[in-house]
mmCIF file as gemmi writes it, N, C-alpha and C atoms, coordinates in Angstrom:
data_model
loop_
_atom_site.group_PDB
_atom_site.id
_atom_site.type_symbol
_atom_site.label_atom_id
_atom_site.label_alt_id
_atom_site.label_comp_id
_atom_site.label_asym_id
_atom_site.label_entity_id
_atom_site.label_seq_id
_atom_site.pdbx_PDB_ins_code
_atom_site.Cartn_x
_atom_site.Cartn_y
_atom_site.Cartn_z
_atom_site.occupancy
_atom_site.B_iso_or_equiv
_atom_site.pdbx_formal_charge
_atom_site.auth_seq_id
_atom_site.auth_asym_id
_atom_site.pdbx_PDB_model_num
ATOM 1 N N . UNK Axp A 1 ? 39.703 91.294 69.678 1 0 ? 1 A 1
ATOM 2 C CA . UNK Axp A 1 ? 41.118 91.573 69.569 1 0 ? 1 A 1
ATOM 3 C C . UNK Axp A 1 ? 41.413 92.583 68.456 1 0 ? 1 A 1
ATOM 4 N N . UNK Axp A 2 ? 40.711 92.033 67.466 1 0 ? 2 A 1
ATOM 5 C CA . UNK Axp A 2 ? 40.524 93.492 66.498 1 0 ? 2 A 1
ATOM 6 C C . UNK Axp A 2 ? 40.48 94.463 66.87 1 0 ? 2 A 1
ATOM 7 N N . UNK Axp A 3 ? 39.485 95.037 67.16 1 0 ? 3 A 1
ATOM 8 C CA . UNK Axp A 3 ? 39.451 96.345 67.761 1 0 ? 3 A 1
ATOM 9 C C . UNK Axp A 3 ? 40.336 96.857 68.526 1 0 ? 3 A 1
ATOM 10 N N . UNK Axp A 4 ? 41.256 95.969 69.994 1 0 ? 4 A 1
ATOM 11 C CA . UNK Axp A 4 ? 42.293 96.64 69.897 1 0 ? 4 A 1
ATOM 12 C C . UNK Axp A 4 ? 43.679 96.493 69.572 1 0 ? 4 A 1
ATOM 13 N N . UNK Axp A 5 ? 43.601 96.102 68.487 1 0 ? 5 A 1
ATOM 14 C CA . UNK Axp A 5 ? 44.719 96.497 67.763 1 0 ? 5 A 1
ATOM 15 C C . UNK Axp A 5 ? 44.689 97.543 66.499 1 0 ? 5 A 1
ATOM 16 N N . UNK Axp A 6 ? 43.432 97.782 66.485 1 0 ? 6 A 1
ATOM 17 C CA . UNK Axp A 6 ? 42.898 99.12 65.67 1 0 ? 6 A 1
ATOM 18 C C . UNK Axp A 6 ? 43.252 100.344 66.61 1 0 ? 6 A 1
ATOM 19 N N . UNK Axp A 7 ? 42.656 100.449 67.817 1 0 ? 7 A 1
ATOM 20 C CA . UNK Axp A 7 ? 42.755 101.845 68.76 1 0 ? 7 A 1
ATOM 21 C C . UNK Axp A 7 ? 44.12 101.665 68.951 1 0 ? 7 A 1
ATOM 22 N N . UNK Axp A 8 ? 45.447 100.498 68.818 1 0 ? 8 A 1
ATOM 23 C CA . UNK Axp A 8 ? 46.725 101.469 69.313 1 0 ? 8 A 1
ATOM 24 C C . UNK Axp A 8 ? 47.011 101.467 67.74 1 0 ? 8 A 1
ATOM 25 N N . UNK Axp A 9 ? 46.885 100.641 66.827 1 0 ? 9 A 1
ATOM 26 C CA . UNK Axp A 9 ? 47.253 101.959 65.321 1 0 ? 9 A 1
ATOM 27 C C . UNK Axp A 9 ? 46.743 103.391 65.396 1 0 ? 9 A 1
ATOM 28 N N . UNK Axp A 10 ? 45.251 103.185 65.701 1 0 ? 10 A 1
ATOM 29 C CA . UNK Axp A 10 ? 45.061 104.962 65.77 1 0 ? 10 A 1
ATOM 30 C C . UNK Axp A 10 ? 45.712 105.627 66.242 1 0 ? 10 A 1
ATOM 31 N N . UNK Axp A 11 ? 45.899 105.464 67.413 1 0 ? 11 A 1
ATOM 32 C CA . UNK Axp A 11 ? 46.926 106.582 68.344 1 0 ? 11 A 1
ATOM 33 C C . UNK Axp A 11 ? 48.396 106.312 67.616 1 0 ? 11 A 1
ATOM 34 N N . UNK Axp A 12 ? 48.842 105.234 68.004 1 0 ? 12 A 1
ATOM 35 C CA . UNK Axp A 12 ? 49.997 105.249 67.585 1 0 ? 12 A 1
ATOM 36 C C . UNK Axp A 12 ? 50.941 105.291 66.599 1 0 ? 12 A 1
ATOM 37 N N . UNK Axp A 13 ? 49.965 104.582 65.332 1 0 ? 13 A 1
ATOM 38 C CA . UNK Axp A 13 ? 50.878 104.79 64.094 1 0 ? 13 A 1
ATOM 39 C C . UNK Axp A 13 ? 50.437 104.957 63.173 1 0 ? 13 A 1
ATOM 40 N N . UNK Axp A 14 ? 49.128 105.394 62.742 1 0 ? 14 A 1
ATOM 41 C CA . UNK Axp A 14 ? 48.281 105.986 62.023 1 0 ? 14 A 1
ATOM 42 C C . UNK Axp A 14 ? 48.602 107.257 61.564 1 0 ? 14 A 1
ATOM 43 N N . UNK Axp A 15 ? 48.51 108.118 62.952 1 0 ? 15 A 1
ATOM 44 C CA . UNK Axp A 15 ? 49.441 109.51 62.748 1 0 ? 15 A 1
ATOM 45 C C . UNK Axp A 15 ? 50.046 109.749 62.1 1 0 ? 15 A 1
ATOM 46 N N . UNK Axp A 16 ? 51.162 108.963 62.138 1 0 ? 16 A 1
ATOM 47 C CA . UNK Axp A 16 ? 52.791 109.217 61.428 1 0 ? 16 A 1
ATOM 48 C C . UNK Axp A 16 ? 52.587 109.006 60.361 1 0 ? 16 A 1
ATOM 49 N N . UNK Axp A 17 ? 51.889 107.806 60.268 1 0 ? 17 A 1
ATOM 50 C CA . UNK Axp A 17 ? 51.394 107.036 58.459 1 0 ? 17 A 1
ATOM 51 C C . UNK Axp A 17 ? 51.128 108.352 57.638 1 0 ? 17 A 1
ATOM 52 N N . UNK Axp A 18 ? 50.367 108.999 58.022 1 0 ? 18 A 1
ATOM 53 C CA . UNK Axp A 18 ? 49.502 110.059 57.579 1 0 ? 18 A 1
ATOM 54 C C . UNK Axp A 18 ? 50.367 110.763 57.057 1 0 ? 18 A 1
ATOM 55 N N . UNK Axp A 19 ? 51.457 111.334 58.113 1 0 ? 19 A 1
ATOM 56 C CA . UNK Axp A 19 ? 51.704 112.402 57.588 1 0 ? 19 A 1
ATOM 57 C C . UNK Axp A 19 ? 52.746 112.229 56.415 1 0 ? 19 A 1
ATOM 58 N N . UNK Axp A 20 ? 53.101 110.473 55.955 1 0 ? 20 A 1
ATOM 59 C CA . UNK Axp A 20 ? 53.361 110.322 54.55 1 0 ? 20 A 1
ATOM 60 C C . UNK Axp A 20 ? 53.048 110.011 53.645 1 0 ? 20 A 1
ATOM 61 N N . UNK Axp A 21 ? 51.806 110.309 53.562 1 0 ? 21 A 1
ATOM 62 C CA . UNK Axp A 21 ? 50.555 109.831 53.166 1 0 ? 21 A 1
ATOM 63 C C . UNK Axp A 21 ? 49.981 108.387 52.779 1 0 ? 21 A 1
ATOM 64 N N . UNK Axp A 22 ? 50.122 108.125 53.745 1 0 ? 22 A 1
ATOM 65 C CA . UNK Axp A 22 ? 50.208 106.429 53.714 1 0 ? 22 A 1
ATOM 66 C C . UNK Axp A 22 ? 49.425 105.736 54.476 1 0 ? 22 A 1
ATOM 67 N N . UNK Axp A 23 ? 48.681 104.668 55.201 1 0 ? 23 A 1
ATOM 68 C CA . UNK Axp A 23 ? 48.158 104.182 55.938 1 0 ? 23 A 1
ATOM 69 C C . UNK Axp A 23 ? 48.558 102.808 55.951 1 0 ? 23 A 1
ATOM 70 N N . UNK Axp A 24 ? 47.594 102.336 57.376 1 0 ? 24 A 1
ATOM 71 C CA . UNK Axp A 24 ? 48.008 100.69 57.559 1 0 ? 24 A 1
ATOM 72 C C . UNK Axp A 24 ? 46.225 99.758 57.475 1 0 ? 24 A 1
ATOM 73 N N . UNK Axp A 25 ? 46.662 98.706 57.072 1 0 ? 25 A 1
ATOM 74 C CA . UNK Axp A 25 ? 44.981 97.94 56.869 1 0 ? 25 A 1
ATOM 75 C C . UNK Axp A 25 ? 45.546 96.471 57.79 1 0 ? 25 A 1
ATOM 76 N N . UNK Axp A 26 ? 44.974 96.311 58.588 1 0 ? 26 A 1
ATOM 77 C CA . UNK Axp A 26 ? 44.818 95.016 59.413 1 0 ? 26 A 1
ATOM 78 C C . UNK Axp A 26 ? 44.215 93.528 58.304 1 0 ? 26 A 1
ATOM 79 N N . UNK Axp A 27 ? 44.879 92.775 57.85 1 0 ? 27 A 1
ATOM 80 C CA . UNK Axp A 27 ? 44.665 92.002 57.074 1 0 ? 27 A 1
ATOM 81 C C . UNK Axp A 27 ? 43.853 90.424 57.758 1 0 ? 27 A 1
ATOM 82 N N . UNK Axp A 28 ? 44.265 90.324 59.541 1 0 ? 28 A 1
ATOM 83 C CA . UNK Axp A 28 ? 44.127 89.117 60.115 1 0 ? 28 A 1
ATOM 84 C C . UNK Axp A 28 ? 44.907 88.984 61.776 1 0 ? 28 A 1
ATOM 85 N N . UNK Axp A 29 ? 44.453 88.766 62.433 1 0 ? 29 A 1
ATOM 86 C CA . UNK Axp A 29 ? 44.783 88.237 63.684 1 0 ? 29 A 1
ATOM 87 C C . UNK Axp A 29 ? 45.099 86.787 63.751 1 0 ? 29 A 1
ATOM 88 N N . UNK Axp A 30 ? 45.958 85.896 64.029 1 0 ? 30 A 1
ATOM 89 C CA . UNK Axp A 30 ? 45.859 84.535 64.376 1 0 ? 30 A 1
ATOM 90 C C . UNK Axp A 30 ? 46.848 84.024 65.332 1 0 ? 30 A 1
ATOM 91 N N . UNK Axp A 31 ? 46.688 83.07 66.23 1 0 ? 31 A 1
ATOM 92 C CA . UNK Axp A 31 ? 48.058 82.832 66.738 1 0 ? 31 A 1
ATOM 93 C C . UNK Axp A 31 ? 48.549 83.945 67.274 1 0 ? 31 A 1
ATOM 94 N N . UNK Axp A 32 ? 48.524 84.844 67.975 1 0 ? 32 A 1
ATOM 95 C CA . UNK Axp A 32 ? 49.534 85.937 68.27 1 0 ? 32 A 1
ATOM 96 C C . UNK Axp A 32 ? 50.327 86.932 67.068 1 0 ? 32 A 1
ATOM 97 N N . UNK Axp A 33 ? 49.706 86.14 65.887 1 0 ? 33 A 1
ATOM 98 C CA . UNK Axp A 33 ? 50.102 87.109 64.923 1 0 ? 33 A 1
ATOM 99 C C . UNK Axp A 33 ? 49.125 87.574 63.806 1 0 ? 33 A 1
ATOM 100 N N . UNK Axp A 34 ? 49.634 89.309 63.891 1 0 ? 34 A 1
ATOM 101 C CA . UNK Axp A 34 ? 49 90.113 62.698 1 0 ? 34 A 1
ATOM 102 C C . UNK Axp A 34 ? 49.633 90.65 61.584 1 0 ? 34 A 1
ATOM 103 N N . UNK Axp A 35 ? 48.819 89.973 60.522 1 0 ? 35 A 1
ATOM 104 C CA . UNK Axp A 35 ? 49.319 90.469 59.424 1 0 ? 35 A 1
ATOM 105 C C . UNK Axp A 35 ? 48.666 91.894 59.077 1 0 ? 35 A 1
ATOM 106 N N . UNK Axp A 36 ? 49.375 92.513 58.129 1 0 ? 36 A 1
ATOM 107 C CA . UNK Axp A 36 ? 48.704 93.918 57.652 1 0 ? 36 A 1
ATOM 108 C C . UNK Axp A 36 ? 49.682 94.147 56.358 1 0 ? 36 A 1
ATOM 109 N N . UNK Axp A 37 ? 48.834 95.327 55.714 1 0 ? 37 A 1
ATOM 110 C CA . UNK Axp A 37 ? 49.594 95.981 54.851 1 0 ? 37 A 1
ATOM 111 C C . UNK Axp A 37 ? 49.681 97.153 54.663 1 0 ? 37 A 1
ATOM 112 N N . UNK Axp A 38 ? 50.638 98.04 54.033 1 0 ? 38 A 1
ATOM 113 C CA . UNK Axp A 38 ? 50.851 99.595 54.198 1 0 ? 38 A 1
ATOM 114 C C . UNK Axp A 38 ? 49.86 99.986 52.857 1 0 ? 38 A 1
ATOM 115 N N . UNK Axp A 39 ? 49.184 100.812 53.309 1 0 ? 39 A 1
ATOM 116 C CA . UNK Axp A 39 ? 48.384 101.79 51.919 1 0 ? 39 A 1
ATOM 117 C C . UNK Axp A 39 ? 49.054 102.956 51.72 1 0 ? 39 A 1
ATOM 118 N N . UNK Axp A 40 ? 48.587 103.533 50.441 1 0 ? 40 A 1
ATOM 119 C CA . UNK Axp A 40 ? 49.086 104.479 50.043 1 0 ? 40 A 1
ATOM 120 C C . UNK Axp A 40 ? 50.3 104.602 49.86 1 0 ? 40 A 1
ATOM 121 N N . UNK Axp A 41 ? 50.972 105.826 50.203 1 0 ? 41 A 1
ATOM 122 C CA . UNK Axp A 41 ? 52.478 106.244 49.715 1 0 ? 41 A 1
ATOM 123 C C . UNK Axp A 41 ? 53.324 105.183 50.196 1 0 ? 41 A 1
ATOM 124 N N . UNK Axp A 42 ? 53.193 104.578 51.551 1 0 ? 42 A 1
ATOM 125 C CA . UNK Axp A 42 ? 53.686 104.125 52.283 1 0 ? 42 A 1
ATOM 126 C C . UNK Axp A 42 ? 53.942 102.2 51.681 1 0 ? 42 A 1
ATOM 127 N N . UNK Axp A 43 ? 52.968 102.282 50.773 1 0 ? 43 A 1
ATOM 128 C CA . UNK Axp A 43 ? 52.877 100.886 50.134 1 0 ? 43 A 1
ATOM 129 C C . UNK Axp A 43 ? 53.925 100.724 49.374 1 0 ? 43 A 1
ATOM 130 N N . UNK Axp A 44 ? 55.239 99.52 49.512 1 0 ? 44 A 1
ATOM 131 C CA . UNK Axp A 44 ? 56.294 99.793 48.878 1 0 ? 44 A 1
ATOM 132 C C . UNK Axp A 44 ? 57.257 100.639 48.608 1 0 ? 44 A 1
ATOM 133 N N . UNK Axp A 45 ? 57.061 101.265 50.001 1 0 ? 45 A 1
ATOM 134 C CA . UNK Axp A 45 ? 58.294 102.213 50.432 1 0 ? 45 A 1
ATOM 135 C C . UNK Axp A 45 ? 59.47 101.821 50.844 1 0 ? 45 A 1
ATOM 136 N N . UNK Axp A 46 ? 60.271 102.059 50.147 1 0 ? 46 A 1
ATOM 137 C CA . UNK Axp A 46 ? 61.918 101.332 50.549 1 0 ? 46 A 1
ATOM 138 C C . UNK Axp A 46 ? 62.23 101.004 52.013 1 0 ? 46 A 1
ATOM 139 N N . UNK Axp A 47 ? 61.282 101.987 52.854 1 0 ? 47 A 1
ATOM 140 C CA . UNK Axp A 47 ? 61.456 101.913 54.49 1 0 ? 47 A 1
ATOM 141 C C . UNK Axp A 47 ? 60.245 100.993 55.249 1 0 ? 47 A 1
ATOM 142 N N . UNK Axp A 48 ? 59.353 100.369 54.204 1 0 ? 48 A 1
ATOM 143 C CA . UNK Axp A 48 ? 58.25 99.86 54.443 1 0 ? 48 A 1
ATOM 144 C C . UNK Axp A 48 ? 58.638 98.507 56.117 1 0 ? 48 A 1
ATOM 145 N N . UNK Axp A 49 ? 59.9 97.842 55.394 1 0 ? 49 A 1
ATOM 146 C CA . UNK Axp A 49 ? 60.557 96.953 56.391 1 0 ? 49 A 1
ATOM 147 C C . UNK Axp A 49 ? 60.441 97.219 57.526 1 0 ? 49 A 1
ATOM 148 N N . UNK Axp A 50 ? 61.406 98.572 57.819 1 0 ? 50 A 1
ATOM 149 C CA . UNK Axp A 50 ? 62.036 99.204 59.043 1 0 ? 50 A 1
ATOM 150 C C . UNK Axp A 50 ? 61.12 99.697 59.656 1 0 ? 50 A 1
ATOM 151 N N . UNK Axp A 51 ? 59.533 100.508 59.032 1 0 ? 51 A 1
ATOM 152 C CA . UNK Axp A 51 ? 58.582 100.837 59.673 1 0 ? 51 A 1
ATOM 153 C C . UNK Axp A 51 ? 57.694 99.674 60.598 1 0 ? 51 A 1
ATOM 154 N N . UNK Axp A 52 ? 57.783 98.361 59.744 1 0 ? 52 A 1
ATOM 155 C CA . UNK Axp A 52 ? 56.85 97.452 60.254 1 0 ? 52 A 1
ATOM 156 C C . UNK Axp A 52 ? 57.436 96.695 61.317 1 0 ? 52 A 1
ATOM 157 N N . UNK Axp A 53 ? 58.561 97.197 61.348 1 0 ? 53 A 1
ATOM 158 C CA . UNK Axp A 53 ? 59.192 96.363 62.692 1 0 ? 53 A 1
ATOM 159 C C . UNK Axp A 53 ? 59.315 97.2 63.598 1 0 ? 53 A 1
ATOM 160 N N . UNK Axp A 54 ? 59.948 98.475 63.684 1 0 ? 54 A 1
ATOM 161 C CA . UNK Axp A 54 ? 60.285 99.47 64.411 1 0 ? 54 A 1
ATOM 162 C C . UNK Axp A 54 ? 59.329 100.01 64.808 1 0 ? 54 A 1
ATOM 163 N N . UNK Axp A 55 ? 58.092 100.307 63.826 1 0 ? 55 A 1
ATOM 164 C CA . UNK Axp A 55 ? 56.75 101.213 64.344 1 0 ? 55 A 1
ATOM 165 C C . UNK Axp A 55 ? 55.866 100.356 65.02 1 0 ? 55 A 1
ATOM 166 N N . UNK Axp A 56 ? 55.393 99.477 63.913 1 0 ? 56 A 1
ATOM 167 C CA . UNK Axp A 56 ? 53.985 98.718 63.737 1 0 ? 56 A 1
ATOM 168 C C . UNK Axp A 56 ? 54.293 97.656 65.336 1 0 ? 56 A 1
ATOM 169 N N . UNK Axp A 57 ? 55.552 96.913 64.75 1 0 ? 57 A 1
ATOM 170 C CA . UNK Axp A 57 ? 55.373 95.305 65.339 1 0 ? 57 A 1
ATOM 171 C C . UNK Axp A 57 ? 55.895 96.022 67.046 1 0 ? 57 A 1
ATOM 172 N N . UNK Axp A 58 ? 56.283 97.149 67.248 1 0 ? 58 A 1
ATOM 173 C CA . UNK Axp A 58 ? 56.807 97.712 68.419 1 0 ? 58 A 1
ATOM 174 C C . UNK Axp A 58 ? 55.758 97.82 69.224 1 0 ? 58 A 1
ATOM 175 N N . UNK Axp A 59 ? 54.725 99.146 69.187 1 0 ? 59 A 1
ATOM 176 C CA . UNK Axp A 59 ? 53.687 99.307 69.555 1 0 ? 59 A 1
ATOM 177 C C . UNK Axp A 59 ? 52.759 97.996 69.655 1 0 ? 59 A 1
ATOM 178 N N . UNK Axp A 60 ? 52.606 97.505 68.815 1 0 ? 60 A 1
ATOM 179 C CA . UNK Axp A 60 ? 51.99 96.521 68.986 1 0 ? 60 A 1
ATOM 180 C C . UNK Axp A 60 ? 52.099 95.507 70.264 1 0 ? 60 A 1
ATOM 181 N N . UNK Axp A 61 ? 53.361 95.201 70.345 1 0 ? 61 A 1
ATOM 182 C CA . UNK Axp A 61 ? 53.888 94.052 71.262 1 0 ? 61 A 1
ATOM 183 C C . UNK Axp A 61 ? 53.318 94.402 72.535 1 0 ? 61 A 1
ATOM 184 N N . UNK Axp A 62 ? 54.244 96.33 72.347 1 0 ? 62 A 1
ATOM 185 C CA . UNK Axp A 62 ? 54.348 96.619 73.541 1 0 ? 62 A 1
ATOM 186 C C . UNK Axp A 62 ? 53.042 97.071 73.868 1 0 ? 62 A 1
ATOM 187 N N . UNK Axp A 63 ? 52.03 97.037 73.963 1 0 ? 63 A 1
ATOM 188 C CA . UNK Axp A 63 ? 50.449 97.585 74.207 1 0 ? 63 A 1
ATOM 189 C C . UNK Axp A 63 ? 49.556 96.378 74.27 1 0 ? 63 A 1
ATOM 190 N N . UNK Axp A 64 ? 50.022 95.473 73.406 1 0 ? 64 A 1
ATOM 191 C CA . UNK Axp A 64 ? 48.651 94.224 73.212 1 0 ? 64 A 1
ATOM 192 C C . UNK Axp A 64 ? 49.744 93.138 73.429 1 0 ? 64 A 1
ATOM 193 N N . UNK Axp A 65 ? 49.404 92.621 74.658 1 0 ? 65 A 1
ATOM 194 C CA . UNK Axp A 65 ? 50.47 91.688 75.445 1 0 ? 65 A 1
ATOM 195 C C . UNK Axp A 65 ? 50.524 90.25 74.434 1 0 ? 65 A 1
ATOM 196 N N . UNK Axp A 66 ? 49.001 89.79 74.136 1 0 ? 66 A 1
ATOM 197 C CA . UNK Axp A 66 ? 48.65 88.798 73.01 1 0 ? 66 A 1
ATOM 198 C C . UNK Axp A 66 ? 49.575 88.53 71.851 1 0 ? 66 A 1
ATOM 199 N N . UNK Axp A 67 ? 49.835 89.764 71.087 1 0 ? 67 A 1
ATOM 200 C CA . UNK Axp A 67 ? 50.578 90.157 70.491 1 0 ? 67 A 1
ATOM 201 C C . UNK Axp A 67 ? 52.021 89.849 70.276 1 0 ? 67 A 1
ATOM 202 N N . UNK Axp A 68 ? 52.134 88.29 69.595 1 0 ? 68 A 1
ATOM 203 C CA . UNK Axp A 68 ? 53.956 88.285 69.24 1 0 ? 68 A 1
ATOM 204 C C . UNK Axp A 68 ? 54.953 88.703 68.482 1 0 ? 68 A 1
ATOM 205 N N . UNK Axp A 69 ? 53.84 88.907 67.024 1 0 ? 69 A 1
ATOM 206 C CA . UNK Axp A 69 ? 54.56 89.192 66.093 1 0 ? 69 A 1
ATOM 207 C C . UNK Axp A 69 ? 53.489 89.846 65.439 1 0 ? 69 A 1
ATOM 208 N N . UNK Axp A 70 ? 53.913 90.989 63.943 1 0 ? 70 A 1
ATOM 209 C CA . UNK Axp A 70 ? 53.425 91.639 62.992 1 0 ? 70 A 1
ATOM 210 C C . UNK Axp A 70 ? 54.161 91.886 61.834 1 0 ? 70 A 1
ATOM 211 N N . UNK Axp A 71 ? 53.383 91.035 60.874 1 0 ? 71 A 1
ATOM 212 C CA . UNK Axp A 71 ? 54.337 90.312 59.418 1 0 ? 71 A 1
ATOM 213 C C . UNK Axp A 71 ? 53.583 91.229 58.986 1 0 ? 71 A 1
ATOM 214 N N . UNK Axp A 72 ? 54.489 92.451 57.888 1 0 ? 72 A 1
ATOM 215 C CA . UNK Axp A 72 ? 53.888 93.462 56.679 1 0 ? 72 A 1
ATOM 216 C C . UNK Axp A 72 ? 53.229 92.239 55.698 1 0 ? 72 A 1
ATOM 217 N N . UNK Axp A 73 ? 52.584 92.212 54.653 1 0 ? 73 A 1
ATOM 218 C CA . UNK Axp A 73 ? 52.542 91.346 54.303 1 0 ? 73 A 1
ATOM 219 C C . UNK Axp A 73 ? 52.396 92.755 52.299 1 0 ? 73 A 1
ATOM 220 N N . UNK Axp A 74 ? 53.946 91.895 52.152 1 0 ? 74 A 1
ATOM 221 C CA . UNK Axp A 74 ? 53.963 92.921 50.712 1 0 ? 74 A 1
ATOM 222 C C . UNK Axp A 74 ? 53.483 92.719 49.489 1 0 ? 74 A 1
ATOM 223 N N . UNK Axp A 75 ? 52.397 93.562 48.668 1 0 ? 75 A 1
ATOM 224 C CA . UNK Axp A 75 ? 52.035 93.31 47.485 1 0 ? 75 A 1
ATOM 225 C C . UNK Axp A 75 ? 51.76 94.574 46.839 1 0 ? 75 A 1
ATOM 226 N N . UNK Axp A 76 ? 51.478 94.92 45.924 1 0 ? 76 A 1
ATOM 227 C CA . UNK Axp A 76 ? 50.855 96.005 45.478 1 0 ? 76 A 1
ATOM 228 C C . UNK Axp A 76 ? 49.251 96.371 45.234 1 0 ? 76 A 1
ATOM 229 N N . UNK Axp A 77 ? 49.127 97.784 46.125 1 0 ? 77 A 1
ATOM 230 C CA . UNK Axp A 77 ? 48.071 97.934 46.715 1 0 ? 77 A 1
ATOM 231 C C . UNK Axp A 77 ? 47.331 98.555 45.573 1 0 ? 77 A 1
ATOM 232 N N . UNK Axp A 78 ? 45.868 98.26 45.824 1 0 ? 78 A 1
ATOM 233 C CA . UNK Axp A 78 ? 45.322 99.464 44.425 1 0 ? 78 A 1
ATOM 234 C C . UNK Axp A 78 ? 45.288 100.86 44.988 1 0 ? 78 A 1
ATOM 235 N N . UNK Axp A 79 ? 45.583 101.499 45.862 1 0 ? 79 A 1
ATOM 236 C CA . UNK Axp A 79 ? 45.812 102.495 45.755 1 0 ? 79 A 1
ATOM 237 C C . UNK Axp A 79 ? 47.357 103.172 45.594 1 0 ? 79 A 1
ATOM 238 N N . UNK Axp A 80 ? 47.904 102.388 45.324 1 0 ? 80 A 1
ATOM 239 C CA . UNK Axp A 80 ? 49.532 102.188 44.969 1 0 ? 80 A 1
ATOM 240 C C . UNK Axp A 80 ? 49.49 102.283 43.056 1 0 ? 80 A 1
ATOM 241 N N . UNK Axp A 81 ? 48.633 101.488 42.79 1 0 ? 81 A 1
ATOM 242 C CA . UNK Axp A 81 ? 48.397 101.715 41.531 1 0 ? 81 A 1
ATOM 243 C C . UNK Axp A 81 ? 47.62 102.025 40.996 1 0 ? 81 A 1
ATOM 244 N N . UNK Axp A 82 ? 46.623 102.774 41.817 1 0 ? 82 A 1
ATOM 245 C CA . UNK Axp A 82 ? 45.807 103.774 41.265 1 0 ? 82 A 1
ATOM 246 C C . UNK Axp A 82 ? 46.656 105.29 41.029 1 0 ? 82 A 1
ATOM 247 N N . UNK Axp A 83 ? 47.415 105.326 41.817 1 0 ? 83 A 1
ATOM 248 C CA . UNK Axp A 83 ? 48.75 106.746 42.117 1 0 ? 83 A 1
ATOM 249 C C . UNK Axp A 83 ? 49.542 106.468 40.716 1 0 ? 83 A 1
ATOM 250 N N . UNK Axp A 84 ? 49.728 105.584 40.396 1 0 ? 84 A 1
ATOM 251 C CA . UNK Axp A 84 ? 50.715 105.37 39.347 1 0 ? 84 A 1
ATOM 252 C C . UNK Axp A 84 ? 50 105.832 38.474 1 0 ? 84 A 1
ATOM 253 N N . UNK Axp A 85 ? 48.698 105.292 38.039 1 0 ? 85 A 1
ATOM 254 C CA . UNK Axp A 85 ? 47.838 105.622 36.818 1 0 ? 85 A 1
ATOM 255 C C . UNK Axp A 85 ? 48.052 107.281 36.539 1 0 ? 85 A 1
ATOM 256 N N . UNK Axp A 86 ? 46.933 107.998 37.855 1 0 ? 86 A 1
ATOM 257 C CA . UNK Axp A 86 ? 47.387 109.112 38.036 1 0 ? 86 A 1
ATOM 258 C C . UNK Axp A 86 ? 48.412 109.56 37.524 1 0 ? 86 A 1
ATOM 259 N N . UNK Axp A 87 ? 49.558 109.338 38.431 1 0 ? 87 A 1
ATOM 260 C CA . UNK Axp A 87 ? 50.745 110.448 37.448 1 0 ? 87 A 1
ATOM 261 C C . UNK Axp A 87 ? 51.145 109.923 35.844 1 0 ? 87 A 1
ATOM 262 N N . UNK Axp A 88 ? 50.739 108.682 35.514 1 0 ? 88 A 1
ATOM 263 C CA . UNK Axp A 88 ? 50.907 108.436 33.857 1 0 ? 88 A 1
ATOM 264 C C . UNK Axp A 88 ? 50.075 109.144 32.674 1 0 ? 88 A 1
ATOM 265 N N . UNK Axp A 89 ? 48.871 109.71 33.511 1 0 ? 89 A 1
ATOM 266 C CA . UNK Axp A 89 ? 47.733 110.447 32.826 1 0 ? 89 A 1
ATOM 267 C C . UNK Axp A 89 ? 48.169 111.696 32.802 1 0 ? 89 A 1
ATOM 268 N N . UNK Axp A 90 ? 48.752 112.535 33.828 1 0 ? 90 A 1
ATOM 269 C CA . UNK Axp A 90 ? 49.474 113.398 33.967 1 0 ? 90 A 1
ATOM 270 C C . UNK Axp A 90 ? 50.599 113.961 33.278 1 0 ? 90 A 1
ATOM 271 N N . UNK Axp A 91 ? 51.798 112.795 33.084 1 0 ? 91 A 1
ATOM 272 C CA . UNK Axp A 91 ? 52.471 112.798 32.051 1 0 ? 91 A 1
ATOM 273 C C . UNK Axp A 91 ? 52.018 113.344 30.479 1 0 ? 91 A 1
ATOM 274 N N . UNK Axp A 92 ? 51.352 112.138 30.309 1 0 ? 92 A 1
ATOM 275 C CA . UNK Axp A 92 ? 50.326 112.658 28.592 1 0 ? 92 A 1
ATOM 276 C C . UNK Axp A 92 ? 49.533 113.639 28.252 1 0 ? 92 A 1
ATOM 277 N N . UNK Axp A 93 ? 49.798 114.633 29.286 1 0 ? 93 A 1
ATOM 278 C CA . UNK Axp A 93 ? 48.442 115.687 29.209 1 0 ? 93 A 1
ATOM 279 C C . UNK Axp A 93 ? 49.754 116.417 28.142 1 0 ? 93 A 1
């Protein structure tokens, strides 16, 4: 089941992720439901909500019949705060 719910992120919402520089990580399958979380830019993006329902949990449903639900599941990512470090080092130069 993993796997496809990996090939319709690829096609489907991977793309877009990208082009804000952001990605998605599959955290768990159970029950009809997948959790995940947004990487990168996209991690704790004010629109993080609206993406995971509108993008993620959409495609999803609609492609992987199994598929009831897809809970973002929010925390802060290390590459969320590896970005932060970054621009604080940046700052002090």
């Amino acid at each position: 089941m993993l796997e496809k719910i990996e090939s319709v992120l690829n096609k489907y919402v991977r793309p877009l992720l990208l082009t804000h520089g952001g990605d998605i990580q599959v955290l768990d399958f159970k029950n009809g439901v997948v959790r995940f979380r947004f990487l990168g830019k996209c991690s704790g993006c004010p629109a993080s909500d609206l993406t995971a329902e509108e993008l993620v949990q959409s495609e999803l449903r609609e492609r992987i019949p199994e598929v009831r639900k897809a809970v973002l599941v929010q925390d802060v990512s290390e590459d969320l705060i590896n970005y932060a470090r970054s621009l604080l080092r940046q700052r002090h130069k």
